[in-house]
PyMOL CGO cylinders between C-alpha atoms (Angstrom):
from pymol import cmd
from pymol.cgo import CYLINDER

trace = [
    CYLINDER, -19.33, -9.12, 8.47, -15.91, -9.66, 7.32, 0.3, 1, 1, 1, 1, 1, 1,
    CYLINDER, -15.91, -9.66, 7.32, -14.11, -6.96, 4.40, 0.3, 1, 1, 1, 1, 1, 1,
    CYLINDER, -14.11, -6.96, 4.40, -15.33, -8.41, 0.93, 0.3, 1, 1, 1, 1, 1, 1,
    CYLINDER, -15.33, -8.41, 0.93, -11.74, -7.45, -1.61, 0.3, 1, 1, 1, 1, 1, 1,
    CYLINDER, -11.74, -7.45, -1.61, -12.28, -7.74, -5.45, 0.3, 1, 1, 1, 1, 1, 1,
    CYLINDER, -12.28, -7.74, -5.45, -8.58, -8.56, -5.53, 0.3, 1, 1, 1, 1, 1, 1,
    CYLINDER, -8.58, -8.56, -5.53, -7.01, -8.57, -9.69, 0.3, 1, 1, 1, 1, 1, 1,
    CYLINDER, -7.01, -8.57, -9.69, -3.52, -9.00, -9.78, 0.3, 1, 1, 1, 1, 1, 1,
    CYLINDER, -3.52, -9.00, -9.78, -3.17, -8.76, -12.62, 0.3, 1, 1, 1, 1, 1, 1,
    CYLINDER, -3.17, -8.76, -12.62, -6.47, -8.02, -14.26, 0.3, 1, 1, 1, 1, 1, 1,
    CYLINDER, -6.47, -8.02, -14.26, -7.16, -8.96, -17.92, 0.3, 1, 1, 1, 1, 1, 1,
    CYLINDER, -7.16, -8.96, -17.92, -8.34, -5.50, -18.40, 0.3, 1, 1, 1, 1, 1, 1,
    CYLINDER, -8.34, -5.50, -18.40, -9.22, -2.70, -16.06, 0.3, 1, 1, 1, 1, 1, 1,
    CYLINDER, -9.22, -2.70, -16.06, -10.55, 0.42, -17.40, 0.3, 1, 1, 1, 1, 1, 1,
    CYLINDER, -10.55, 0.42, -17.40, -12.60, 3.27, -16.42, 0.3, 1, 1, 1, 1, 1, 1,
    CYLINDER, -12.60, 3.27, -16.42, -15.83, 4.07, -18.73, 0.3, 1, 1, 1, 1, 1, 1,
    CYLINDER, -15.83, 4.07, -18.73, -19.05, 5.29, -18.11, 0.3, 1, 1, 1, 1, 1, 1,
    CYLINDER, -19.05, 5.29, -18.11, -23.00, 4.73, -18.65, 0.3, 1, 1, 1, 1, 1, 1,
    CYLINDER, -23.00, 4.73, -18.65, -25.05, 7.21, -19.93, 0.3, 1, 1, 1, 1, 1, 1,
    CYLINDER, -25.05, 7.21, -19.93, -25.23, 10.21, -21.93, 0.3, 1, 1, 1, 1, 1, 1,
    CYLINDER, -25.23, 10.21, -21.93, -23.23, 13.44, -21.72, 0.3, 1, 1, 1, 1, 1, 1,
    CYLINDER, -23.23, 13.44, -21.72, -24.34, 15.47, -18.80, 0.3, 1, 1, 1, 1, 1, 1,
    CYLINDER, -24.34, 15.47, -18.80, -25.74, 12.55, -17.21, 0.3, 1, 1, 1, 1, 1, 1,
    CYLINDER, -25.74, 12.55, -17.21, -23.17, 10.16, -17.39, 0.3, 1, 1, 1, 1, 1, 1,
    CYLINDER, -23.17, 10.16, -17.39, -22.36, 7.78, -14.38, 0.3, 1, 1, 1, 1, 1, 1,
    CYLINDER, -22.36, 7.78, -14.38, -18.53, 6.55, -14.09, 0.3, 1, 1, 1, 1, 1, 1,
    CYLINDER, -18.53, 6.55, -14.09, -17.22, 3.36, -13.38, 0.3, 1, 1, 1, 1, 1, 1,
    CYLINDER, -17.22, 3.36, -13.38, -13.58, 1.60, -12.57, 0.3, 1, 1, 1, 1, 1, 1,
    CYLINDER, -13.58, 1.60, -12.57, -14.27, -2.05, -14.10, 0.3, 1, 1, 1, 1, 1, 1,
    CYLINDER, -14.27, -2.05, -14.10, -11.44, -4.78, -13.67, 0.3, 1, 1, 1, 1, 1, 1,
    CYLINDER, -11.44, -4.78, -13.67, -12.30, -8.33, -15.12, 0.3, 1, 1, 1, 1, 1, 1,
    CYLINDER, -12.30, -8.33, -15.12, -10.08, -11.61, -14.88, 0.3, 1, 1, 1, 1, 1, 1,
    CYLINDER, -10.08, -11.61, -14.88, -11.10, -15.30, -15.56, 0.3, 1, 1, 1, 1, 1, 1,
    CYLINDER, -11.10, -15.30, -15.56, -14.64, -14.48, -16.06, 0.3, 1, 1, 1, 1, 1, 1,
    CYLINDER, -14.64, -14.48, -16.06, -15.12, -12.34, -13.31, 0.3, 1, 1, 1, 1, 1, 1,
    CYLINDER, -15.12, -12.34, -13.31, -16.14, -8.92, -13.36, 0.3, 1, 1, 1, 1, 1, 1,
    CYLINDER, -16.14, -8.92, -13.36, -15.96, -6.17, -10.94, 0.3, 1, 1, 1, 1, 1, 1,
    CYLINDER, -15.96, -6.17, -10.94, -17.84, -2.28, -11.70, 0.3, 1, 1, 1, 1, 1, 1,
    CYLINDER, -17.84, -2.28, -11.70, -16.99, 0.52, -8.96, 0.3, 1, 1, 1, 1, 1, 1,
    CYLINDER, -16.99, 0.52, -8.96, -19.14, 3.60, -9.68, 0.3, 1, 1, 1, 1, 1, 1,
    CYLINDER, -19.14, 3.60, -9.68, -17.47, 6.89, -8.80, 0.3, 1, 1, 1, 1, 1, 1,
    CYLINDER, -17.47, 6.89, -8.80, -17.37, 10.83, -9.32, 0.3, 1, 1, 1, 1, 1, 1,
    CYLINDER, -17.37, 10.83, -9.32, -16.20, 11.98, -12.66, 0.3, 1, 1, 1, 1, 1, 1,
    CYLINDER, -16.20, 11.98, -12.66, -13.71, 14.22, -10.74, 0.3, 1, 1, 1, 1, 1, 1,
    CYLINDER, -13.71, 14.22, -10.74, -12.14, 10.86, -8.56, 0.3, 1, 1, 1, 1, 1, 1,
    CYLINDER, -12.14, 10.86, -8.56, -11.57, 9.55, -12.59, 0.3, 1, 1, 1, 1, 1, 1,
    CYLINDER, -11.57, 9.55, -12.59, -9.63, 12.29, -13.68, 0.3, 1, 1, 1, 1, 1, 1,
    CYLINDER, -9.63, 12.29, -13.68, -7.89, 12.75, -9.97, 0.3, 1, 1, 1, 1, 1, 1,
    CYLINDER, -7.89, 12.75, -9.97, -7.22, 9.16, -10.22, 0.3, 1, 1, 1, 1, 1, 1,
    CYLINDER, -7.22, 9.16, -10.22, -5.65, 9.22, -13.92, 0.3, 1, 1, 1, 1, 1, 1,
    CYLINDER, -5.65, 9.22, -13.92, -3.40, 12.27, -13.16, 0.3, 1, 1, 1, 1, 1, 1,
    CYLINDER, -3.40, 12.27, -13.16, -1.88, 10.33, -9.94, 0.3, 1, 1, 1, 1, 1, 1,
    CYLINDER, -1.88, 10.33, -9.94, -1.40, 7.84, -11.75, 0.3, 1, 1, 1, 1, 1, 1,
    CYLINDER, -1.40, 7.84, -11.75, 0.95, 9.69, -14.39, 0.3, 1, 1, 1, 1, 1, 1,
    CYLINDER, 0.95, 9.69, -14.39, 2.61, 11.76, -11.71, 0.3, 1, 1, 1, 1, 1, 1,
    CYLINDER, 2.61, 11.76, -11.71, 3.29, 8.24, -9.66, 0.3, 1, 1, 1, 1, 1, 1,
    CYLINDER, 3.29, 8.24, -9.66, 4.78, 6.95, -12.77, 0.3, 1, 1, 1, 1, 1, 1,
    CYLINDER, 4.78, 6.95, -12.77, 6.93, 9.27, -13.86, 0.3, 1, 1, 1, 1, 1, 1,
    CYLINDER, 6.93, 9.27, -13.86, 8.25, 9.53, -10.63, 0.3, 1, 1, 1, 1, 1, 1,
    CYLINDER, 8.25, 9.53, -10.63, 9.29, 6.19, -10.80, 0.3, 1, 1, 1, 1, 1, 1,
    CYLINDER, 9.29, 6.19, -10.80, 11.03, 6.62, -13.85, 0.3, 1, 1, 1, 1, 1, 1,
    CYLINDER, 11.03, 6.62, -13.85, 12.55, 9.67, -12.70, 0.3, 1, 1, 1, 1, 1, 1,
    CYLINDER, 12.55, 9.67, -12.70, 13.73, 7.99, -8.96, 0.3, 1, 1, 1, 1, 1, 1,
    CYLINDER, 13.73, 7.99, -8.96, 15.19, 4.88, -11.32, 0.3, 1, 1, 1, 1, 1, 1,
    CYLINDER, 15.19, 4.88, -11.32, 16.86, 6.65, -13.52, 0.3, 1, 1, 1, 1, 1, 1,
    CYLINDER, 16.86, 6.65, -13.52, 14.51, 5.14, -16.46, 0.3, 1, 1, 1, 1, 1, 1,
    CYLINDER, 14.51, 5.14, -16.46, 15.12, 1.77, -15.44, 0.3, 1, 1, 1, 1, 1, 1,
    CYLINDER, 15.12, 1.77, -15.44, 11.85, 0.95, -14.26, 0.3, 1, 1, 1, 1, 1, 1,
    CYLINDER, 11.85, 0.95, -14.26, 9.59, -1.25, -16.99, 0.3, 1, 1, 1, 1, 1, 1,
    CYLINDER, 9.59, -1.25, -16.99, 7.50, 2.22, -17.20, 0.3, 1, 1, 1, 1, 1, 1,
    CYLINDER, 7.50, 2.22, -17.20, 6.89, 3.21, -20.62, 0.3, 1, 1, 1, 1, 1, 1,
    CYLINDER, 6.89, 3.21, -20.62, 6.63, 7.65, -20.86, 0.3, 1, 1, 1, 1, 1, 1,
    CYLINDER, 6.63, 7.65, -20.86, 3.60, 7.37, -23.01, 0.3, 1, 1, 1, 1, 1, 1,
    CYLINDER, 3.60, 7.37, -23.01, 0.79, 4.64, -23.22, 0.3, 1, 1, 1, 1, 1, 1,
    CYLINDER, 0.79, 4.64, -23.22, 1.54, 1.87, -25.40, 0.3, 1, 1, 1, 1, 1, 1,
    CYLINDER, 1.54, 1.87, -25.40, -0.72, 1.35, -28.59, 0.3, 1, 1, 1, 1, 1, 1,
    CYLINDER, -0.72, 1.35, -28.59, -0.45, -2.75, -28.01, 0.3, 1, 1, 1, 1, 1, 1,
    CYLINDER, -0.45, -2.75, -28.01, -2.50, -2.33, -24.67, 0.3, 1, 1, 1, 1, 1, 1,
    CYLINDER, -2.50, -2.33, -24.67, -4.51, 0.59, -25.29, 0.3, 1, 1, 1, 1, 1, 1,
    CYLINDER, -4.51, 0.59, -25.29, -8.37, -0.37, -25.18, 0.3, 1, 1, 1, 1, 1, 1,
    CYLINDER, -8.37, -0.37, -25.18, -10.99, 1.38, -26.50, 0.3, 1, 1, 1, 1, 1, 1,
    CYLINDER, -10.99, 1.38, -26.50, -13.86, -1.17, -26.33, 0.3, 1, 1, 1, 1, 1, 1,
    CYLINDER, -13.86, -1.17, -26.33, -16.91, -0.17, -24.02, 0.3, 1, 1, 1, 1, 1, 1,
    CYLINDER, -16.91, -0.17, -24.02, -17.46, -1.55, -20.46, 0.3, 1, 1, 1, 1, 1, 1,
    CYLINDER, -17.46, -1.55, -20.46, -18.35, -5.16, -20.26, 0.3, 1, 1, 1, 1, 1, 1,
    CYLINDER, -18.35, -5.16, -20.26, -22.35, -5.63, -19.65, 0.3, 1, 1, 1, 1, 1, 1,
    CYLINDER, -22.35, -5.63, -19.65, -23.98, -5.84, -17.59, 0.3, 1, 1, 1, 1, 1, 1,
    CYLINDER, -23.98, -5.84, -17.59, -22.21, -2.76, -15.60, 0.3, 1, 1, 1, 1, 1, 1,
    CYLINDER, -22.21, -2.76, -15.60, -23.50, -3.91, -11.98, 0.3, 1, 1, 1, 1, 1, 1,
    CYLINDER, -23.50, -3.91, -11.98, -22.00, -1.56, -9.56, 0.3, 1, 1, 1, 1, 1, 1,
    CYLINDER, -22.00, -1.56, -9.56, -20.70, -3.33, -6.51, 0.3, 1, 1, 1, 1, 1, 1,
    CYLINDER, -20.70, -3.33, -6.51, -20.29, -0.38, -4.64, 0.3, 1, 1, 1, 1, 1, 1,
    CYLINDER, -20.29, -0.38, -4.64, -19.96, 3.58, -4.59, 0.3, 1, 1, 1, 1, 1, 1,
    CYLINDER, -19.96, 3.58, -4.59, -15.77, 4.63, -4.50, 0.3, 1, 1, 1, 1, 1, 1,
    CYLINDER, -15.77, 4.63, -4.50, -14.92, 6.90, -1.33, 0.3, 1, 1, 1, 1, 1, 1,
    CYLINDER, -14.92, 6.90, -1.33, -11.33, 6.60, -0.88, 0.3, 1, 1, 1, 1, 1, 1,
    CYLINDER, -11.33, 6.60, -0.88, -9.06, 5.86, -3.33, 0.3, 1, 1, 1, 1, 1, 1,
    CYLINDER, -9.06, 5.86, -3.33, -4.86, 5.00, -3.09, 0.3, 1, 1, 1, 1, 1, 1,
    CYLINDER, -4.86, 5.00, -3.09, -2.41, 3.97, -5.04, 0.3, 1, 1, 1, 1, 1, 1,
    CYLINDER, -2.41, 3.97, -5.04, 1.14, 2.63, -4.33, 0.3, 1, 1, 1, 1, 1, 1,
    CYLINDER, 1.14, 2.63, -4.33, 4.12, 1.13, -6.50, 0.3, 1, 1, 1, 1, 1, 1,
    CYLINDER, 4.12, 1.13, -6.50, 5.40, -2.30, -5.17, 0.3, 1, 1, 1, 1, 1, 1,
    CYLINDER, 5.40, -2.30, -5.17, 9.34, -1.93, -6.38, 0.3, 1, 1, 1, 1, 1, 1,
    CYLINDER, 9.34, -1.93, -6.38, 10.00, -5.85, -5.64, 0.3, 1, 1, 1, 1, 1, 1,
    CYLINDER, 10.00, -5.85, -5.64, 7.32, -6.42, -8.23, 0.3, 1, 1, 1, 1, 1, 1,
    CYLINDER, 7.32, -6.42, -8.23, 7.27, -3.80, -10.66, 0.3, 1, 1, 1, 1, 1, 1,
    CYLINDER, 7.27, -3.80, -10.66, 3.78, -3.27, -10.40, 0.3, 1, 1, 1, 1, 1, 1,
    CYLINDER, 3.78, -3.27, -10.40, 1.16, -0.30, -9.79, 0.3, 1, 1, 1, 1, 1, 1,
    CYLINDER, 1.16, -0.30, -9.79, -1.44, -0.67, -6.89, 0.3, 1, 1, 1, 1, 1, 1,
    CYLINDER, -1.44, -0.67, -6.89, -4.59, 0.86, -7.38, 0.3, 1, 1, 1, 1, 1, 1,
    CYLINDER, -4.59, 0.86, -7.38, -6.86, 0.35, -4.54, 0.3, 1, 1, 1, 1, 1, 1,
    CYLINDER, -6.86, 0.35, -4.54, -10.63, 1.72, -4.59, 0.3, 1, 1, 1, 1, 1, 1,
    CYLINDER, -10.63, 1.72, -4.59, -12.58, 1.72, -1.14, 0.3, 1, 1, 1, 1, 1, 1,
    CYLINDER, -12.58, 1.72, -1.14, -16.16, 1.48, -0.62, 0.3, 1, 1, 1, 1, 1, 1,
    CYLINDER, -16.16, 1.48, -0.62, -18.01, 5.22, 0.75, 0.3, 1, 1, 1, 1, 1, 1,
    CYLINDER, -18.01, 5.22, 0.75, -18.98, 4.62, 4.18, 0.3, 1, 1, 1, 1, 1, 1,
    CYLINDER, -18.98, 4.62, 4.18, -20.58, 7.49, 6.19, 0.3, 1, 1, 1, 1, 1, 1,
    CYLINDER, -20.58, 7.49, 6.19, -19.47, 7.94, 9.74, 0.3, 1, 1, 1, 1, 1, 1,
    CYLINDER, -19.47, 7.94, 9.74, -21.09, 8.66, 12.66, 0.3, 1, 1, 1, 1, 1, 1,
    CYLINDER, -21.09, 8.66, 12.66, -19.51, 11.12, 15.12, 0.3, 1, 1, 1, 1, 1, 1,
    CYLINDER, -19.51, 11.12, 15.12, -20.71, 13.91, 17.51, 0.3, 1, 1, 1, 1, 1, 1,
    CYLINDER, -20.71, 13.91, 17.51, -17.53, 16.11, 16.97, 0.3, 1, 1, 1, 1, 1, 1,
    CYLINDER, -17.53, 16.11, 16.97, -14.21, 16.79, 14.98, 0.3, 1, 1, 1, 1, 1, 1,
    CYLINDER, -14.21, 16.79, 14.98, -12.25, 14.24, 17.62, 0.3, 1, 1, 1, 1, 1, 1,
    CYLINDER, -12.25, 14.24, 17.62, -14.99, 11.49, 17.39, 0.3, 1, 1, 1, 1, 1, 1,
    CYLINDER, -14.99, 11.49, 17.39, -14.93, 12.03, 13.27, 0.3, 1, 1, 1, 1, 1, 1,
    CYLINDER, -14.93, 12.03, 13.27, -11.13, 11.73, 13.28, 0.3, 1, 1, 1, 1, 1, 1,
    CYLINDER, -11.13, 11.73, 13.28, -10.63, 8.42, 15.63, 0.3, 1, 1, 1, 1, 1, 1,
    CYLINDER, -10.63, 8.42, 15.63, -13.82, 6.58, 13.23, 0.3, 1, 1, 1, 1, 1, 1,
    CYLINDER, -13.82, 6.58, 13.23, -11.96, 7.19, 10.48, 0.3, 1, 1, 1, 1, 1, 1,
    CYLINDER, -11.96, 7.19, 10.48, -8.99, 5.94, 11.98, 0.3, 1, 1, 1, 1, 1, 1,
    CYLINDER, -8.99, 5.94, 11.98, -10.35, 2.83, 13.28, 0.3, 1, 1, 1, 1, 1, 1,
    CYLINDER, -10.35, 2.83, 13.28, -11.94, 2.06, 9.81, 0.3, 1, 1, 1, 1, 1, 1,
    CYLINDER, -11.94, 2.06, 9.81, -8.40, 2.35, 8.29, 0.3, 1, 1, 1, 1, 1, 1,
    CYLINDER, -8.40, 2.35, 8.29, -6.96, 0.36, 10.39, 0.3, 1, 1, 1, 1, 1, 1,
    CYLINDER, -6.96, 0.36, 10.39, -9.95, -2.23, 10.42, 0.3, 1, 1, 1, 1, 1, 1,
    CYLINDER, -9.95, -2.23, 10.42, -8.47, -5.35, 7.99, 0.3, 1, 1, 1, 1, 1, 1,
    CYLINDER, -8.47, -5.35, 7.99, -11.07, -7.61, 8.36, 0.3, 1, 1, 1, 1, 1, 1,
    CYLINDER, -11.07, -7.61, 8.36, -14.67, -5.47, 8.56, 0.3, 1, 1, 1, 1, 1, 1,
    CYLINDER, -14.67, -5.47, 8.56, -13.51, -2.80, 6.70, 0.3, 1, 1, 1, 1, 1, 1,
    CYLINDER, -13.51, -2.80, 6.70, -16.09, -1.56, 3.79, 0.3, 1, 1, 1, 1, 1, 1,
    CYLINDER, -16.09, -1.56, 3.79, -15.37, -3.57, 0.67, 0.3, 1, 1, 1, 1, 1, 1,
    CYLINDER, -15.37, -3.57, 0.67, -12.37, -2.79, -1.65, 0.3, 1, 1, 1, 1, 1, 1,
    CYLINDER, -12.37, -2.79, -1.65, -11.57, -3.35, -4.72, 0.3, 1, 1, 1, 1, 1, 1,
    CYLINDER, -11.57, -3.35, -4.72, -7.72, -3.82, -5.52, 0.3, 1, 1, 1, 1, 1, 1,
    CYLINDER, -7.72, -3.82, -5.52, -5.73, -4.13, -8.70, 0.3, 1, 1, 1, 1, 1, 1,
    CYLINDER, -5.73, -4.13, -8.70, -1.97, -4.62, -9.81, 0.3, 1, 1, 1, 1, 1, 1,
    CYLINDER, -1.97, -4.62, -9.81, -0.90, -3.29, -13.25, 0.3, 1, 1, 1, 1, 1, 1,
    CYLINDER, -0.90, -3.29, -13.25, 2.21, -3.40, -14.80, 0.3, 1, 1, 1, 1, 1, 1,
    CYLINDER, 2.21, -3.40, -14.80, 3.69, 0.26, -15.95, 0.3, 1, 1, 1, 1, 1, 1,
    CYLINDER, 3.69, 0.26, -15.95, 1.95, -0.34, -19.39, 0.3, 1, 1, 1, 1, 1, 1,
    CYLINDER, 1.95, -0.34, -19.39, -1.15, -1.37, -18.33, 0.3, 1, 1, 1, 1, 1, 1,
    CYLINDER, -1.15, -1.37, -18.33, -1.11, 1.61, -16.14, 0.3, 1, 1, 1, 1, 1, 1,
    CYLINDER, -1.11, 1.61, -16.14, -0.11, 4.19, -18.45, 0.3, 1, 1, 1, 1, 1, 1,
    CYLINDER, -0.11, 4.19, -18.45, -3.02, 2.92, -20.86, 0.3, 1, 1, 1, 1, 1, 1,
    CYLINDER, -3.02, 2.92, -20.86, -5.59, 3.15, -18.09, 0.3, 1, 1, 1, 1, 1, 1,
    CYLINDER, -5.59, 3.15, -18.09, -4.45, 7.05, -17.18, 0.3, 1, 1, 1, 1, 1, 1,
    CYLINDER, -4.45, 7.05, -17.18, -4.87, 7.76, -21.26, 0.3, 1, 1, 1, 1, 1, 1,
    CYLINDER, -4.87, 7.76, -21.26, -8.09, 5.86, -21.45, 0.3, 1, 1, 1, 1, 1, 1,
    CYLINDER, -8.09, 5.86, -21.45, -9.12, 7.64, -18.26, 0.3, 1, 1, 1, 1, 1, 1,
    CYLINDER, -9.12, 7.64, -18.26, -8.51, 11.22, -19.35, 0.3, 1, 1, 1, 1, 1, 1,
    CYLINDER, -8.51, 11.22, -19.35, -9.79, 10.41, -22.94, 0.3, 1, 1, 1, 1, 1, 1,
    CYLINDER, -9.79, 10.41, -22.94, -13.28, 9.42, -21.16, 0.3, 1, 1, 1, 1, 1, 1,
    CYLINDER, -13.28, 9.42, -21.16, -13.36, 12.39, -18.72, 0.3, 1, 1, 1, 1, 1, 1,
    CYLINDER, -13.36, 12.39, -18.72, -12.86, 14.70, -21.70, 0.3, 1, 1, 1, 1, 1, 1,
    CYLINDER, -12.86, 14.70, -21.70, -15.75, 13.24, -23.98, 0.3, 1, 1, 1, 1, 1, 1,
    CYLINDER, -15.75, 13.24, -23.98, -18.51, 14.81, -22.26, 0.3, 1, 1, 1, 1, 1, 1,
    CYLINDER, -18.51, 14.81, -22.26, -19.74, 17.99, -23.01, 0.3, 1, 1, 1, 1, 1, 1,
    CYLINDER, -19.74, 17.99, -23.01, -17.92, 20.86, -24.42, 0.3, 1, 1, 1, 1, 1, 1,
    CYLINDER, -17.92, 20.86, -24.42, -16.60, 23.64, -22.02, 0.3, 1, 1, 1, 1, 1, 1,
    CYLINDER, -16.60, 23.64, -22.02, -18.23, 27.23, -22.92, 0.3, 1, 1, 1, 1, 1, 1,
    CYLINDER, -18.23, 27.23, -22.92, -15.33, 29.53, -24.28, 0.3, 1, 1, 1, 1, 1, 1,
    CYLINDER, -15.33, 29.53, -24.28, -16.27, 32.19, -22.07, 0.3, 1, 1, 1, 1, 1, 1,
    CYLINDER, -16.27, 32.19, -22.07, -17.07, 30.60, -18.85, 0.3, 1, 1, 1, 1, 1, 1,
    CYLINDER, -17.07, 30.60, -18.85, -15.65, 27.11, -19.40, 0.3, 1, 1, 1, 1, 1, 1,
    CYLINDER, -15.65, 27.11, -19.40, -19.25, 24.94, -17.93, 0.3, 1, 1, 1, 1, 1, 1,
    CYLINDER, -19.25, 24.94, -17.93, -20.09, 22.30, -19.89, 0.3, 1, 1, 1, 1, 1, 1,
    CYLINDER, -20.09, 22.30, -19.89, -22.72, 23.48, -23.08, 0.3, 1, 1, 1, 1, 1, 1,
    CYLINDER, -22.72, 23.48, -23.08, -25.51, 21.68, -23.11, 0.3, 1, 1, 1, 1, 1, 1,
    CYLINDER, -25.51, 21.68, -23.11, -27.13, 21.00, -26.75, 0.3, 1, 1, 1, 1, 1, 1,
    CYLINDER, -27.13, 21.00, -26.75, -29.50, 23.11, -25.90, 0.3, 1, 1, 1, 1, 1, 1,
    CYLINDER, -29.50, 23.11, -25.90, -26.96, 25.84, -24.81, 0.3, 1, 1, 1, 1, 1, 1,
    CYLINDER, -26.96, 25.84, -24.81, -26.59, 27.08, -21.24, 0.3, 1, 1, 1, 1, 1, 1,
    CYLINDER, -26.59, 27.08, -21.24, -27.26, 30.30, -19.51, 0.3, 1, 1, 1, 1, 1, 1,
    CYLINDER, -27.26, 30.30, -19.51, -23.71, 32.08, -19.50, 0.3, 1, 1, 1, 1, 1, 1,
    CYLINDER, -23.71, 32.08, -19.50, -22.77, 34.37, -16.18, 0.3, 1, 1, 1, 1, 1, 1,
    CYLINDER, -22.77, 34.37, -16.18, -20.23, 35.94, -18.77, 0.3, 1, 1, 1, 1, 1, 1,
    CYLINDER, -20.23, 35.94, -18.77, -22.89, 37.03, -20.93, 0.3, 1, 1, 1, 1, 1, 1,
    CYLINDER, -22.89, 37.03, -20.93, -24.79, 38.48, -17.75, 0.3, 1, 1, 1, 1, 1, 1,
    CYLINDER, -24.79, 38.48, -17.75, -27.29, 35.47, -17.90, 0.3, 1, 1, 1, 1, 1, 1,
    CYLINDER, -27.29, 35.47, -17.90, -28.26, 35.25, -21.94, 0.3, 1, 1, 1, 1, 1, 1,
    CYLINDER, -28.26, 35.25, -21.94, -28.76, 31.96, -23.49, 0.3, 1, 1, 1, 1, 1, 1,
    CYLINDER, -28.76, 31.96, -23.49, -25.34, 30.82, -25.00, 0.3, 1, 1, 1, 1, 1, 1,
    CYLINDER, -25.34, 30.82, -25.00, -25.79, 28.18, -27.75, 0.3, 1, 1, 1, 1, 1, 1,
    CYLINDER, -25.79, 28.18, -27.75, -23.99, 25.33, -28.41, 0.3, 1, 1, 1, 1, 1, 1,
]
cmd.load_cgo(trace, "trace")
């Protein structure tokens, strides 16, 4: 079966949000265009990885074009969005590798989201040329979704990002784990109940 690519370039919006409450939220990359719509579920820690690479690729463009690049430093209030994802949230597939990339011709941000795909190999060697081959693989490889944002629409997608990884549950002052409403047992407090 051939490589199915959600291709966006550019996207009308792409965002990251999630489904669910906190503690048992799921995340998702969405990316719509001309009445399509693509959802990508992933980790909450591939959102925040994700949305910190994405500020450290940026300013290094900046930085390596002397601030001629059309990268704004901060996200722009004209293309921040706040809205919720688009339902239904169908997930298309689960994220397993992610990449991004800056096209200098273009002026644009790659963000490129790979499907997980579980390997099968006897050893370290076996493990190493499967994962090879799949990377290499352009026309069966596991399904992909790809996007191309300008500077601005990638600076609002790292803020949005971060701003959704951070609205889950508080972080315990003593041992930093999320609080649950109902508290959480504390291994700073030599296992009493902590509330919230």
């Amino acid at each position: 079966m051939s490589r199915q690519v959600f291709l966006y370039d550019p996207p009308d919006r792409f965002v990251a949000g999630t489904v669910g409450l906190p503690g048992r939220r799921t995340f998702f990359l969405q990316a719509s265009a001309a009445g399509r719509v693509t959802s990508v579920s992933l980790e909450k820690s591939q959102v925040a990885a994700l949305a910190e690479r994405i500020d450290e690729l940026l300013d290094e463009v900046v930085r390596r074009t002397g601030g001629n690049a059309p990268v704004p430093a901060v996200a722009p209030t004209d293309v921040s969005d706040s809205a919720p994802l688009d339902a239904p949230v169908e997930e298309e597939f689960r994220v397993g590798t992610m990449a991004l990339a800056w096209d200098g011709e273009e002026q644009r941000m790659i963000v490129e989201a790979q499907a997980l795909v579980e390997l099968d190999a006897s050893d370290e060697e076996d493990l190493a040329d499967a994962e090879e081959r799949l990377l290499q693989d352009e026309e069966n490889g596991p399904p992909m979704l790809r996007v191309r944002l300008s500077g601005a629409q990638a600076r609002a997608f790292a803020k949005r990002a971060l701003d959704v990884v951070n609205a889950g549950r508080p972080p315990c002052p003593l041992c930093s784990l999320p609080l649950d409403s109902e508290g959480h047992v504390c291994p700073r407090q030599n296992g009493y109940r902590r509330g919230a």
